[in-house]
C-alpha positions in Angstrom: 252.3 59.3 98.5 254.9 62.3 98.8 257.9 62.2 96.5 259.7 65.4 97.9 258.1 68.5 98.9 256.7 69.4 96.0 256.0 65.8 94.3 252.4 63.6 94.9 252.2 60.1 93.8 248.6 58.9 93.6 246.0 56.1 92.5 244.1 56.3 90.1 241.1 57.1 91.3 240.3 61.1 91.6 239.6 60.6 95.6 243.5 60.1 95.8 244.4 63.0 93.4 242.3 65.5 95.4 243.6 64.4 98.7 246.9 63.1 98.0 249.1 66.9 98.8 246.4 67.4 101.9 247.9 64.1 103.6 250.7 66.1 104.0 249.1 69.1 105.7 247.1 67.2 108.2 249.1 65.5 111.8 247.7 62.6 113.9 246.0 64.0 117.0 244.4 67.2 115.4 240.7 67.7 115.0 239.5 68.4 111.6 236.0 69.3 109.9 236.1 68.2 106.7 233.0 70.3 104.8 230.7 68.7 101.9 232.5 65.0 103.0 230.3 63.3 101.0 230.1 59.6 102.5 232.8 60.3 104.8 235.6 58.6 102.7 238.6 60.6 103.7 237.6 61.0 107.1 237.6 57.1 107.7 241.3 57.5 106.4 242.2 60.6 108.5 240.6 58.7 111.8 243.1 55.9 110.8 245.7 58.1 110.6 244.9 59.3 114.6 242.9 62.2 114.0 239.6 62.8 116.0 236.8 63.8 112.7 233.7 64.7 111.9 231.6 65.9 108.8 229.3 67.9 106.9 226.8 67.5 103.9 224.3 69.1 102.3 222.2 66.0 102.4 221.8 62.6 104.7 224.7 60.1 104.0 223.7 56.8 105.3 227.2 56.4 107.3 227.8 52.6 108.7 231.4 53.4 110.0 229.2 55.7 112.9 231.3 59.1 111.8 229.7 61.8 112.8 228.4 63.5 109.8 225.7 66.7 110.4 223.5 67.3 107.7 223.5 71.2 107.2 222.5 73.9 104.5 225.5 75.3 104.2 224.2 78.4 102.3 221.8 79.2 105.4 222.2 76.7 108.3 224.6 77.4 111.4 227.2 74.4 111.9 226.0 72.6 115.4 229.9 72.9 116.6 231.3 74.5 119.4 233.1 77.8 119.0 236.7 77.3 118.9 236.8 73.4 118.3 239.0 72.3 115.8 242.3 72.4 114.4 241.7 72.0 110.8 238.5 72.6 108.7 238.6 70.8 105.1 236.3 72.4 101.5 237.8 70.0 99.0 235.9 70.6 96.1 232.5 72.2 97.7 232.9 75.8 98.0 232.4 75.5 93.8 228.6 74.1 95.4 227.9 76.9 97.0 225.9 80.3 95.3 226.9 82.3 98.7 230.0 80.7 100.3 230.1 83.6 102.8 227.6 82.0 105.4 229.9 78.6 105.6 233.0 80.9 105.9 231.7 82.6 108.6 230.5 79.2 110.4 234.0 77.7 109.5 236.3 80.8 111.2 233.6 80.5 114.6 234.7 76.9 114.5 238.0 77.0 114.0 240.6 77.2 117.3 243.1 80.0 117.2 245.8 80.0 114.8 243.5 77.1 112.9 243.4 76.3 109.5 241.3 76.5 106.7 241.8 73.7 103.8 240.4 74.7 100.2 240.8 72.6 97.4 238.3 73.6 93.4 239.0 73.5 89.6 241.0 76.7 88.7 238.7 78.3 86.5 241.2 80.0 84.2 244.5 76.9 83.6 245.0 76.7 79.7 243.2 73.9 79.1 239.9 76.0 80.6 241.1 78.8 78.5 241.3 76.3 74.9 238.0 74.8 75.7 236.4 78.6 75.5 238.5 79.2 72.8 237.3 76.6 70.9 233.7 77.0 71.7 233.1 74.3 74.2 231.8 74.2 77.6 233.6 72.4 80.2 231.0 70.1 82.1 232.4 72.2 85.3 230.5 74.9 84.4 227.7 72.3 84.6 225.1 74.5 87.2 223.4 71.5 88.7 222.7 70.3 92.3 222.1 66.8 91.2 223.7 64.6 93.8 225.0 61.4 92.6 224.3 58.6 95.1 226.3 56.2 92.6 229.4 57.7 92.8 231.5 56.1 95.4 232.3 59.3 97.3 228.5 60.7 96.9 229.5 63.8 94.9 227.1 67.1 94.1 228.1 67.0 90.1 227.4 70.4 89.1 229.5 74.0 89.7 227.6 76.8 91.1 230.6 79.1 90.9 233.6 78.8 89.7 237.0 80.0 91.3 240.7 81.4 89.9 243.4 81.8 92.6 242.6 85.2 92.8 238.8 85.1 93.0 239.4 82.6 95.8 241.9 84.4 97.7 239.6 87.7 97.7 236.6 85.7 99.1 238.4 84.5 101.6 240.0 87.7 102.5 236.7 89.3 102.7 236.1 87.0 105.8 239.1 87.4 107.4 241.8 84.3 106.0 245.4 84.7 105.1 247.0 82.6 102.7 249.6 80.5 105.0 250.5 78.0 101.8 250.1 77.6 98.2 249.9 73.8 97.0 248.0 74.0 94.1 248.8 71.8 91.7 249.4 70.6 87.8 249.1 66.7 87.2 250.8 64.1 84.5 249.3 60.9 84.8 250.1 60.0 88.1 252.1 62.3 89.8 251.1 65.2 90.8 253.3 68.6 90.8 253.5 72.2 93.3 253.6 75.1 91.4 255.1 78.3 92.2 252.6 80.6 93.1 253.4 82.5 89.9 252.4 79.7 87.7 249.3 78.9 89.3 246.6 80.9 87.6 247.5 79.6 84.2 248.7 76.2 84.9 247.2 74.9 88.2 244.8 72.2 87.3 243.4 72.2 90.6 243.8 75.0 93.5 244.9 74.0 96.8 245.5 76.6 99.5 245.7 77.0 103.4 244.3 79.7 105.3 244.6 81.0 108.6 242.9 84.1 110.1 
């Protein structure tokens, strides 16, 4: 739920904190790829909120709701879309998945329609409480390299981080394949509510980066 412009309300499960400040960036009617969608959680709510979706995974989601949900390597697998097909493509927490996310950035700028968007949600690597943890000698389970997918978890997350990401690590790789930043909402969270930082504050603060691109 949006507070003002810069203020997120959300539940307390972690689904709704990822997705809560992307609700805001997304309008009925659009088409939108959401990338790494797990069981296809946030695409049954974006279909409810009017918005034509579909999805992809590294591995086979047993979908009931009929979404359309691929099942592609996204390290070395095209994506079976049409050139120039959506209106908004979604990585909320997956490009951290990926050893080479250049392949899937490449797919996701054939994909998107002109003047499209690119949604990018991962952990910022280097917020103080990332920057204690090393301080103190302890490992932070994101830096957990793993591709153990956990089938028990309600949104069917990959639990381990192949690479990890600061705001200006992510910005270059996506600059290297052609994105602009369009808008900063990463964000630093109290309990419940969840707060856009000035671009300034983000690399040491930003619990969590969230940034729109378009090419």
């Amino acid at each position: 739920m949006r507070v003002n412009n810069r203020i997120f309300k959300h539940k307390k499960k972690s689904y709704n904190r990822w997705y809560a400040p992307i609700d805001s960036m997304i309008f009925s009617g659009e088409k939108v790829l959401e990338i790494g969608c797990g069981r296809g959680s946030y695409l049954r709510e974006l279909r409810k909120k009017g918005c034509y979706v579909e999805g992809i995974d590294y591995y086979n989601i047993d979908d009931k709701s009929k979404l359309k949900i691929y099942k592609v390597d996204l390290e070395c697998e095209d994506f079976p879309m049409k050139d120039n097909s959506f209106d908004v493509v979604l990585m909320v927490e997956t490009i951290e998945h990926l050893v080479n996310p250049y392949k899937s950035l490449r797919e996701i700028k054939r994909v998107l329609k002109p003047n499209g968007r690119l949604i990018i949600s991962t952990h910022n690597q280097t917020n103080m409480f990332m920057r204690l943890s090393f301080l103190l000698g302890k490992v932070n389970a994101c830096n957990d390299v793993s591709r153990q997918y956990d089938l028990d978890d309600d949104f069917g997350h990959l639990k381990g981080h192949l690479r990890t990401y600061s705001f200006s690590i992510l910005n270059r790789v996506a600059r290297k394949e052609g994105f602009k930043i369009s808008r900063n909402l990463s964000w630093f969270a109290i309990n419940s509510t969840l707060f856009i930082l000035p671009e300034i504050l983000v690399p040491c603060f930003s619990l969590h980066l969230l940034v729109e691109y378009r090419l």
